[in-house]
Backbone as a ProteinNet text record, in pm:
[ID]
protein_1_A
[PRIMARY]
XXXXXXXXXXXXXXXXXXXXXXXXXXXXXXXXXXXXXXXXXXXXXXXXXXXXXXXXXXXXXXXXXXXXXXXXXXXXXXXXXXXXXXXXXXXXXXXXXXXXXXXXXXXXXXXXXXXXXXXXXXXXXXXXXXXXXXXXXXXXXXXXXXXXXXXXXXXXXXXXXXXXXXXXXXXXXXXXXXXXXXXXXXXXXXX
[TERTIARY]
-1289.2	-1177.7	-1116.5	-1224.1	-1159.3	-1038.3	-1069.1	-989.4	-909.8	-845.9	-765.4	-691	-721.2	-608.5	-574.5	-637.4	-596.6	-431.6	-421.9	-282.4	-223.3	-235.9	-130.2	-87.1	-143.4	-85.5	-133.3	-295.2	-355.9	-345.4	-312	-296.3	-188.6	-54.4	27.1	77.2	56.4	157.4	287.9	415.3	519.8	547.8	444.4	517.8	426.2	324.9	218.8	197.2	184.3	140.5	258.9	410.6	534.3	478.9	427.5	420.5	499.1	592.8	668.4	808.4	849.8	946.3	1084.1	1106.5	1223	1292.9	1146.6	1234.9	1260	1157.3	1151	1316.1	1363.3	1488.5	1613.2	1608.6	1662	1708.8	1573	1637.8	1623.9	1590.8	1645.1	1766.3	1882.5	1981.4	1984	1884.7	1892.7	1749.4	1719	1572.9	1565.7	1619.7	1585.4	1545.6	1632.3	1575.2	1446.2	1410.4	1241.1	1173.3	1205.9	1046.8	1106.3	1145.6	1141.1	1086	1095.4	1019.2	850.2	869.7	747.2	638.1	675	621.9	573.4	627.4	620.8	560.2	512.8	401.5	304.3	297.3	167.5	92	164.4	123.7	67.2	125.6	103.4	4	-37.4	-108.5	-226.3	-205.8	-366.5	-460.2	-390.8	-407.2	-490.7	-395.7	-429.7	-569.2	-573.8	-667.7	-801.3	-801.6	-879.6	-939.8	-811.1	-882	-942.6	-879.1	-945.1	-1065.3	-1101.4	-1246.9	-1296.3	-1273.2	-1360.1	-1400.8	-1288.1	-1306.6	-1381.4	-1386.1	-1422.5	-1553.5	-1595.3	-1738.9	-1722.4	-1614.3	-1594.9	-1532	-1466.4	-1372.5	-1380.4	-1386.9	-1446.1	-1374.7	-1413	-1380.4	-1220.3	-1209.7	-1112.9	-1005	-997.6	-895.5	-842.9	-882.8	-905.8	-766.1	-682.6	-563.5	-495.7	-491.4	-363.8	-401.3	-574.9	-608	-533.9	-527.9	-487.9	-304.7	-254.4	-134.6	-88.3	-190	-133.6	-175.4	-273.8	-297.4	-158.2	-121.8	6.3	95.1	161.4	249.1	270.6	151.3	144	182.3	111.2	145.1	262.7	343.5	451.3	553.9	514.8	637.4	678.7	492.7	495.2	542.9	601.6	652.9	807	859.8	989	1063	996.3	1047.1	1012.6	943.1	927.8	1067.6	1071.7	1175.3	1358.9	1298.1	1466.9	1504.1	1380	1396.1	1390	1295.1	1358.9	1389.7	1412.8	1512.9	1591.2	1706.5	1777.7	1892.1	1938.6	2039.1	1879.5	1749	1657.6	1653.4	1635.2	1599.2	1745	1873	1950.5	1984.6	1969.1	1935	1825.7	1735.7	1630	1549.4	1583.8	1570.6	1511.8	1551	1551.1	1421.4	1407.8	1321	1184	1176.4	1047.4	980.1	1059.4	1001.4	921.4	994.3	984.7	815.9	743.9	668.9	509.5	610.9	436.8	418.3	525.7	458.9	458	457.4	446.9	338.9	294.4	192.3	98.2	163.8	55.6	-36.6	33.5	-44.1	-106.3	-99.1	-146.5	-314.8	-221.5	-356.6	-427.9	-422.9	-503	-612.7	-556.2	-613.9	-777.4	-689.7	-781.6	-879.5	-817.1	-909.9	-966.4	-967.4	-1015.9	-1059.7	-967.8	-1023.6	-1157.9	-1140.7	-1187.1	-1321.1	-1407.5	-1482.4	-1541.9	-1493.7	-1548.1	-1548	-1644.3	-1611.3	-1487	-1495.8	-1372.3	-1311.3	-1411.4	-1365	-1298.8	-1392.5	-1303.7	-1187.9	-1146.8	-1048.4	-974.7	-946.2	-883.9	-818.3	-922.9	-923.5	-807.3	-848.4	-768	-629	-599.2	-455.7	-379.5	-412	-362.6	-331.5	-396.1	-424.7	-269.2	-273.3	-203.5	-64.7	-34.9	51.1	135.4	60.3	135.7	173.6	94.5	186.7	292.8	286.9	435.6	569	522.2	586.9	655.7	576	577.1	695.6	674.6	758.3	883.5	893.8	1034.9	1069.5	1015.9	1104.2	1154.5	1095.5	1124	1240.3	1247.8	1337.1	1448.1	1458.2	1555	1632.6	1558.2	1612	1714.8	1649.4	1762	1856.3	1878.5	2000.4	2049.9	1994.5	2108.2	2168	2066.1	2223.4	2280.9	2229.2	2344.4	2449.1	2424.1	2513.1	2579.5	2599.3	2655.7	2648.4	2607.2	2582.9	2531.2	2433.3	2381.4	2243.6	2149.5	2005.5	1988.9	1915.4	1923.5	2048.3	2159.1	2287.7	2399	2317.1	2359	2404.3	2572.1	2599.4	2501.5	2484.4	2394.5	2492.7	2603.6	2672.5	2827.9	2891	3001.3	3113.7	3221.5	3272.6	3243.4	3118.7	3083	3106.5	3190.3	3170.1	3083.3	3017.2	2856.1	2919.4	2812.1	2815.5	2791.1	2916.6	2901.8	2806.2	2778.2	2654.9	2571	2494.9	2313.8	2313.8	2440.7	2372	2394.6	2415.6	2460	2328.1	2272.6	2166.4	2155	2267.6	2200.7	2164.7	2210	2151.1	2023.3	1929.6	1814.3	1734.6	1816.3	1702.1	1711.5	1807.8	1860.6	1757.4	1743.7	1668.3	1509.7	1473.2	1336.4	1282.2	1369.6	1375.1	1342.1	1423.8	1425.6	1272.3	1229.6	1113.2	982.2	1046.6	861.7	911.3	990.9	1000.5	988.5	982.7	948.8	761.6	739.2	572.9	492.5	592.5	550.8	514.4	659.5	644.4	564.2	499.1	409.3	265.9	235.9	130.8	96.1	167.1	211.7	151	218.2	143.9	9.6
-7	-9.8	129	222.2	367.7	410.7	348	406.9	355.1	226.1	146.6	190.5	202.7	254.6	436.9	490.2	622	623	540.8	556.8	507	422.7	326.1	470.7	515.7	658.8	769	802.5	977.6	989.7	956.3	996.3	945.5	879.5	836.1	962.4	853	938.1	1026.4	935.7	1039	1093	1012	1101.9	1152.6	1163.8	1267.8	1412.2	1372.3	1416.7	1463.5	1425.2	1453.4	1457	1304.7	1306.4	1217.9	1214.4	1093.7	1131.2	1189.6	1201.3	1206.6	1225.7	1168.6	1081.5	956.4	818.3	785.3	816.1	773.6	846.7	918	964.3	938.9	893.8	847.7	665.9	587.6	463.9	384.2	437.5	412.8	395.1	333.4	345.3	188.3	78.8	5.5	-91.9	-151.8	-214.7	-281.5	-349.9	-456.7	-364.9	-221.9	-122.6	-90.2	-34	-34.6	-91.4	-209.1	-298.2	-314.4	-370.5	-358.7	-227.5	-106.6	58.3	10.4	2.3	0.7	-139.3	-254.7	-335.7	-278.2	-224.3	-173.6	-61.8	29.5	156.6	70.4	-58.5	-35.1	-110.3	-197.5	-304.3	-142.2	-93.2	45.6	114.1	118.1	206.6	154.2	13.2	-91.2	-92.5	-153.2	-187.8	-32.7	45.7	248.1	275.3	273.4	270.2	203.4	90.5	-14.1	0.2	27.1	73.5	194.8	282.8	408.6	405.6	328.7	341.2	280.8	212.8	126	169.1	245.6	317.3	468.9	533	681.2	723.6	632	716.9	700.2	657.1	671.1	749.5	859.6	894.7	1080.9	1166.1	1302.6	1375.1	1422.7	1542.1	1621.4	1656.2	1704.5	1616.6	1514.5	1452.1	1317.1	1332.6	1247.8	1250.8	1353.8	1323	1282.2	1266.2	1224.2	1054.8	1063.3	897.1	837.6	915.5	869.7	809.8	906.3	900.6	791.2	765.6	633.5	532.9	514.2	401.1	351.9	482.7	447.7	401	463.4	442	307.7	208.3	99.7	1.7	66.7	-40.1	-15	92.7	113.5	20.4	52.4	-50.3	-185.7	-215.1	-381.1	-377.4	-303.2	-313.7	-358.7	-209.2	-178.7	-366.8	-382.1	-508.6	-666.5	-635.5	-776.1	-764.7	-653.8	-611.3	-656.3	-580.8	-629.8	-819.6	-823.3	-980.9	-1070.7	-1063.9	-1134.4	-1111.5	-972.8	-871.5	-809.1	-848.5	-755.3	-639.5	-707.5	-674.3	-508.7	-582.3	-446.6	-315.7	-423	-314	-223.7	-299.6	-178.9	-70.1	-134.9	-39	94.9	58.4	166.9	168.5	124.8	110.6	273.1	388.5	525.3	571.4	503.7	550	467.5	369.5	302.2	331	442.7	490.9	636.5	677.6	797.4	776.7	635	626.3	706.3	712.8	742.8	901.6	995.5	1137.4	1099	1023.7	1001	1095.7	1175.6	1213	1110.2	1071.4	988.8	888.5	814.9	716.6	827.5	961.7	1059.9	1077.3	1162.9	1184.2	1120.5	994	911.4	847.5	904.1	811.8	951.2	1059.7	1168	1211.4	1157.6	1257.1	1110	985.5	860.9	826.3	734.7	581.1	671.8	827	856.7	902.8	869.5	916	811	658	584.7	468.3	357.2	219.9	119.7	75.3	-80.1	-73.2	-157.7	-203.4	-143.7	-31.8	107	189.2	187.3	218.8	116.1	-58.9	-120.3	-118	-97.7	-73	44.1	146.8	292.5	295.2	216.6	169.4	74.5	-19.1	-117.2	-34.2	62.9	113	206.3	298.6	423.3	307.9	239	160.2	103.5	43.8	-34.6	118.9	224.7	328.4	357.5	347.3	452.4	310.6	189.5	59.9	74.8	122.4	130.3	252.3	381.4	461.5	468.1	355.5	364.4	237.4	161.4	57.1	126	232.6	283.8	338.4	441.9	548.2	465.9	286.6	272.8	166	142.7	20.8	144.1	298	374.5	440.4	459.1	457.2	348.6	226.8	105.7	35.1	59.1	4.5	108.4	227.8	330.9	385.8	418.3	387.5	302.2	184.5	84	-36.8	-43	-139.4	-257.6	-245.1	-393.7	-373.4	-512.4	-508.4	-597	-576.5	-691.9	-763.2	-679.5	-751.7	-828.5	-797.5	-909	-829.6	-790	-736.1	-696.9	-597.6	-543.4	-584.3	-498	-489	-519.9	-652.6	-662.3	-579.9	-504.9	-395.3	-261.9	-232.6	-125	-59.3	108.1	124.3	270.7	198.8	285.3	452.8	531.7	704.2	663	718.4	700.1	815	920.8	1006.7	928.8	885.8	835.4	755.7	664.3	644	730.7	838.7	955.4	1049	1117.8	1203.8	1322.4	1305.5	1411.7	1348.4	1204.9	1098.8	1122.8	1090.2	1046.2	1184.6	1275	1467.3	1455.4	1399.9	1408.1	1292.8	1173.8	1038.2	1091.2	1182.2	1240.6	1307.1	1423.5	1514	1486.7	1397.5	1302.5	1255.3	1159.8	1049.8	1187.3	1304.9	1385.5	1468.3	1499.7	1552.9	1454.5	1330.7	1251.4	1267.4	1258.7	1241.9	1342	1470.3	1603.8	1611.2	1548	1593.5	1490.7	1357.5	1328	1325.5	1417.1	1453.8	1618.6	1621.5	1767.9	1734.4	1576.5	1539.7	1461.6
-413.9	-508.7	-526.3	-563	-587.5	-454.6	-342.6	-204.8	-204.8	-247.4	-288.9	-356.2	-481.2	-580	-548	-508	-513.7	-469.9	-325.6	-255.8	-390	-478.6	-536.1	-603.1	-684.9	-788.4	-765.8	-800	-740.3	-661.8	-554.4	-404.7	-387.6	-431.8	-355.8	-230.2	-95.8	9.7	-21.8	-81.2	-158.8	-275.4	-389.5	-506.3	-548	-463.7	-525.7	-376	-241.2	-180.7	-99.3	-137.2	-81.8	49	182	333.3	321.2	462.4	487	407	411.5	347.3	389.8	506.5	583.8	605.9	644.1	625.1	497.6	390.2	217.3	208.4	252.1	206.6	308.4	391.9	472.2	476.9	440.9	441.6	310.2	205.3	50	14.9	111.1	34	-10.5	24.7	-30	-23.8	-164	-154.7	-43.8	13.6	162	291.4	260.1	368	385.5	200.9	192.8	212.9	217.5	201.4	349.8	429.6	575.1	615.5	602.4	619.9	553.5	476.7	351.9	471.8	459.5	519.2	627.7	746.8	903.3	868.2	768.9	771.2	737.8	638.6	582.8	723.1	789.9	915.6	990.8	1042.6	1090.9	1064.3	957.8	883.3	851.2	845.2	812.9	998.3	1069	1192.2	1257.6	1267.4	1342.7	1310.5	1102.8	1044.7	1128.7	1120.2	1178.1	1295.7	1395.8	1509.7	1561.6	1505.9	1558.1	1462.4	1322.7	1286.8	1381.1	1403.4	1554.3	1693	1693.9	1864.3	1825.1	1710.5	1678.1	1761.1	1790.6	1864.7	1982.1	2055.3	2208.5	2236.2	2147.8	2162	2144.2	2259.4	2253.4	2162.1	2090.8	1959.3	1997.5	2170.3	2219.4	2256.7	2271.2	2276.9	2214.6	2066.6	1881.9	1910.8	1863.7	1846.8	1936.6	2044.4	2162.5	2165.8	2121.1	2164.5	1999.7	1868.3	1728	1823	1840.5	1865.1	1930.6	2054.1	2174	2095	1978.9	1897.2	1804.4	1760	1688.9	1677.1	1825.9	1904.8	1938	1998.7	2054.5	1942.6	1790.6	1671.3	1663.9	1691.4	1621.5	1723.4	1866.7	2029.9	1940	1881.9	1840.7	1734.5	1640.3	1516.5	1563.1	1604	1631	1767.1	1804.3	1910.5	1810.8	1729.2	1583	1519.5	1495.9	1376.4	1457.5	1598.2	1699	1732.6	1727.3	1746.3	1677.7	1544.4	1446.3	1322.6	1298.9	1191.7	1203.2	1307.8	1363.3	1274.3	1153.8	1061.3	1024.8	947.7	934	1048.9	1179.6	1259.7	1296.3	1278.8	1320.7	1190.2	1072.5	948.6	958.8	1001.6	1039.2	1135.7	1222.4	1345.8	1399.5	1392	1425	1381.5	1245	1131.1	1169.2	1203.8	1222.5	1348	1449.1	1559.9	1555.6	1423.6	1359.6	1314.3	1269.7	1220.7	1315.1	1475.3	1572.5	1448.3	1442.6	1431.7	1277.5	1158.8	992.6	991.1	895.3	849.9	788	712.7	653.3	782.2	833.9	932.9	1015.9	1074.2	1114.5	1040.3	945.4	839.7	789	813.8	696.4	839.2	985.9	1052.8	1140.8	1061.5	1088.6	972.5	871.6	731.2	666.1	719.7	636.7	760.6	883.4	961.2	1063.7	1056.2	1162.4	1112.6	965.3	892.8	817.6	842.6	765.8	833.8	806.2	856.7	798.6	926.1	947.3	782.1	762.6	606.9	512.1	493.7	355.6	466.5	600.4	620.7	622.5	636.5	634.2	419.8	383.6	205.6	231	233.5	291.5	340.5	425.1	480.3	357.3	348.9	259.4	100.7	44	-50.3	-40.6	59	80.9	149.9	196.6	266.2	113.7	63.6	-67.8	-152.7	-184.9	-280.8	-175.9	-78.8	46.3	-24.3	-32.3	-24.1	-137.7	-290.9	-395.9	-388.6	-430.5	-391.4	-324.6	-223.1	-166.1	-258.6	-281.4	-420.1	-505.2	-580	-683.1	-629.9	-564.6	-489.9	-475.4	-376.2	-347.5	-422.1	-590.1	-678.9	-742.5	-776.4	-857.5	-746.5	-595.3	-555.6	-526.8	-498.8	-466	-630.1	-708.6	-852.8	-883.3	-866.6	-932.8	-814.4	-700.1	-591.5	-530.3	-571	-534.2	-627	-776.8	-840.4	-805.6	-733.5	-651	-676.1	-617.8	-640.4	-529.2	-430.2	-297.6	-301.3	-279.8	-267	-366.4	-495	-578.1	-673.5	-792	-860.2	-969.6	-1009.9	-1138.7	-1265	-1256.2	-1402.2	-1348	-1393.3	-1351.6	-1398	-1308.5	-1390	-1342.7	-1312.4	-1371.6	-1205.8	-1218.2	-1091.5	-1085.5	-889	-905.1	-916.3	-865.6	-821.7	-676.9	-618.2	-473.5	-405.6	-483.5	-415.5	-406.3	-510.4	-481.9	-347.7	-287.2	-176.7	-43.6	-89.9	40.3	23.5	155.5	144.3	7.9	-7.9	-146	-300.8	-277.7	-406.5	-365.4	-272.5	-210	-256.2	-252	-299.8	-461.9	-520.1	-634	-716.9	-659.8	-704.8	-711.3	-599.6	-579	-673.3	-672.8	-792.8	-902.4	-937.2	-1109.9	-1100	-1003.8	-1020.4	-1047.5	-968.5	-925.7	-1034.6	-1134.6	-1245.2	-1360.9	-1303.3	-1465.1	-1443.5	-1294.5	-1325.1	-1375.3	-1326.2	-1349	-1505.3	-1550.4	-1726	-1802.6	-1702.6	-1769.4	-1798.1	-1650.2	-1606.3	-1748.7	-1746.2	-1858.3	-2027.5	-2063.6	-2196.9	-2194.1
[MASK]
+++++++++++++++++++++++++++++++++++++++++++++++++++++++++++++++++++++++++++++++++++++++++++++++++++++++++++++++++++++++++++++++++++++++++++++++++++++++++++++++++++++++++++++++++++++++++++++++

């Protein structure tokens, strides 16, 4: 349980540990983006986990990372060709970004400093844990630029009338939305 929840909040991947942060700012401009991103790390991130706990003792001390990497990679071919064939509207949305996922830190790190140090199970715990806060985090990130940048919520008007801030959904809403969320945790981590 403890490995579990850490990703959800003490450890979240982005709003605690700021990894991954490219695509988290890159394809937030709208919730359907995230959870298509969010979904495809944690699949990514559960699976890598999994296997390289599995393969870790075949695998020589000198060449851990290139074998972490071709594990990745392979989840990631099978992500990115799911997503083209039967998500195509997702995959050409972030399409760039879910290839981006072989070098992520997090699926990196978590597959060097957790899957590669523990059994199957508490790294499959480990992935799923750290996968749902990355999932979590880009919801958050991309519910306050898609209603306030565009007044919408999965497509559907927020406030009739009301017109959005066309920054939040341009790259500098996305530094600006960050800012706010890791300064509200900051100041609550503070009381």
């Amino acid at each position: 349980m403890k490995e579990f929840t850490q990703g959800l909040w003490k450890k979240n991947p982005v709003l605690v540990l700021a990894l991954g942060l490219c695509p988290v700012l890159a394809v937030t401009t709208s919730v359907k983006n995230a959870i298509g991103m969010g979904v495809s790390t944690i699949f990514v991130l559960i699976l890598s986990n999994v296997i390289i706990s599995m393969i870790k003792g075949f695998i020589p001390d000198k060449i851990r990372i290139p074998c972490y990497i071709t594990v990745i990679a392979f989840l990631v071919t099978v992500v990115d060709l799911v997503l083209a064939g039967y998500f195509p509207e997702i995959s050409s949305a972030i399409g760039l970004f879910i290839k981006l996922i072989v070098v992520n830190c997090i699926i990196l790190g978590r597959a060097e400093a957790f899957a590669s140090k523990n059994n199957v199970f508490r790294s499959f715990i480990d992935g799923l844990g750290m996968g749902l806060g990355f999932l979590i985090a880009l919801l958050i990130i991309a519910s306050v630029r898609e209603v306030l940048g565009a007044n919408k919520f999965l497509g559907y008007e927020v406030i009739p009338g009301w017109r959005p801030i066309a920054i939040m959904v341009l790259p500098a809403g996305a530094f600006i939305t960050m800012g706010l969320i890791l300064g509200a945790m900051n100041l609550k981590k503070g009381k």
